[in-house]
C-alpha positions as CSV (number, residue, x, y, z in Angstrom):
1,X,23.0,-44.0,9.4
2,X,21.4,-43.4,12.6
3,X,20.6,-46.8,12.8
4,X,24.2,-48.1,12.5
5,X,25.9,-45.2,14.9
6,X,22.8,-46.4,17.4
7,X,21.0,-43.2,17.4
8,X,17.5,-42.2,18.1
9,X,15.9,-42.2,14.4
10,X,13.2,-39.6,15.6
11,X,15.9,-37.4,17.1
12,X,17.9,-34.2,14.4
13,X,21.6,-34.5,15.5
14,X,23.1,-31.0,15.7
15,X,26.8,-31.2,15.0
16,X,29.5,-32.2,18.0
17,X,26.5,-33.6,19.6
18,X,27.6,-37.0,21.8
19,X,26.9,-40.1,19.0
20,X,28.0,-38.5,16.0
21,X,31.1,-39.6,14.1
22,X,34.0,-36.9,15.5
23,X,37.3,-36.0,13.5
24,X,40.0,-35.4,15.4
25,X,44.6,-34.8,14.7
26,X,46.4,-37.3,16.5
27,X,50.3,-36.9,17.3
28,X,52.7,-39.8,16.7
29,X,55.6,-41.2,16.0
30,X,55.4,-39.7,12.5
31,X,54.0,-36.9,12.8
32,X,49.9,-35.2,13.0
33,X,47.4,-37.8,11.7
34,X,43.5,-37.3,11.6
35,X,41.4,-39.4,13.2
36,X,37.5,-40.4,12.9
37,X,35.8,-41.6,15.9
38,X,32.4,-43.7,16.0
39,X,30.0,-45.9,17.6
40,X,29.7,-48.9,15.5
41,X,26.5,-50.3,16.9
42,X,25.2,-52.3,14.4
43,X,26.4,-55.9,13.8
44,X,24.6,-56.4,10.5
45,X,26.2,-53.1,8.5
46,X,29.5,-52.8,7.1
47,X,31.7,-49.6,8.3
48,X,34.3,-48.0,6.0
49,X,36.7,-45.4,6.7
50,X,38.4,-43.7,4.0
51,X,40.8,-41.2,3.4
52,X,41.8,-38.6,0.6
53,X,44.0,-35.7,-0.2
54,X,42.1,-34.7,-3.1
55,X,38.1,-35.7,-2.7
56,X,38.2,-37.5,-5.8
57,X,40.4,-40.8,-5.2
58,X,39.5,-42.5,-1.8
59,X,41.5,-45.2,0.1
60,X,40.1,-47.4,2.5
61,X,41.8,-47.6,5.5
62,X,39.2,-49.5,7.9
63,X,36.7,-51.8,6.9
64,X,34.6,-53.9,9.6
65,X,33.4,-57.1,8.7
66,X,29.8,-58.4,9.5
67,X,29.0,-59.4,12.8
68,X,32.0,-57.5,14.0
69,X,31.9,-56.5,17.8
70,X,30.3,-53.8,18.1
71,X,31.6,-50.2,20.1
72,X,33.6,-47.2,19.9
73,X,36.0,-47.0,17.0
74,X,38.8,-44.9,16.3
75,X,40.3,-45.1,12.8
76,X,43.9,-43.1,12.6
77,X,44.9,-42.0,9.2
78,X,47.7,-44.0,7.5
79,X,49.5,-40.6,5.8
80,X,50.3,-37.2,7.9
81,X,48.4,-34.3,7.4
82,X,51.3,-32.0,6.7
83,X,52.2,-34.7,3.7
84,X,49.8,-32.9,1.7
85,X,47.6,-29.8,1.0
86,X,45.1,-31.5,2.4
87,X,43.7,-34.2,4.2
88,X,40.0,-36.1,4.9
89,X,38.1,-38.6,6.1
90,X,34.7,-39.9,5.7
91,X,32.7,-42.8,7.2
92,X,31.0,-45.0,4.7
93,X,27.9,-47.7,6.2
94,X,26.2,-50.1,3.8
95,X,24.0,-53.1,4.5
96,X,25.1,-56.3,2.8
C-alpha cells in the first residue's frame, strides 16, 4: 500500500497525515457526493475505488489501468449521500 500511494515503507502514517488516501463531500449539480483522494504513484499496481451503501455489495466506480499516469486522483461518488442511510468508499491496490 505504501508502496503504491509513494510513501516511506519505514515510516507509521498517523491518520490525516499528508499521503494518505482522504475522504471528502463534494457539492454538485445533484446534490452532496463523497469523494476519495489519492496519490497513485505506482505505474505497475492497479487502483480501485469502490462505493457501497451497505458494506456488503461494492461497485466500482474507478479503476486505473497498468501503466496509467501516475498523480493525485480524485474519485467522486456516482450516487448522493443523502440517497441512502449511508454511504462509503474504499480504495482497493493489487499487483497484476
Amino acid at each position: 500500500m505504501k508502496y503504491a500511494l509513494g510513501l516511506n515503507p519505514a515510516i507509521a502514517y498517523p491518520p490525516n497525515l499528508s499521503g494518505l488516501p482522504t475522504q471528502a463531500i463534494v457539492i454538485g449539480d445533484t446534490g452532496e457526493h463523497l469523494s476519495v483522494t489519492f496519490n497513485a504513484a505506482a505505474t505497475d499496481v492497479v487502483y480501485n475505488v469502490q462505493a457501497t451503501s451497505d458494506l456488503l455489495n461494492w461497485t466500482t466506480v474507478y479503476l486505473s489501468s497498468l501503466g496509467q499516469t501516475t498523480g493525485t486522483v480524485t474519485v467522486i461518488d456516482t450516487v448522493p449521500v443523502l440517497s441512502s442511510t449511508g454511504r462509503f468508499m474504499r480504495l482497493n491496490i493489487t499487483a497484476p
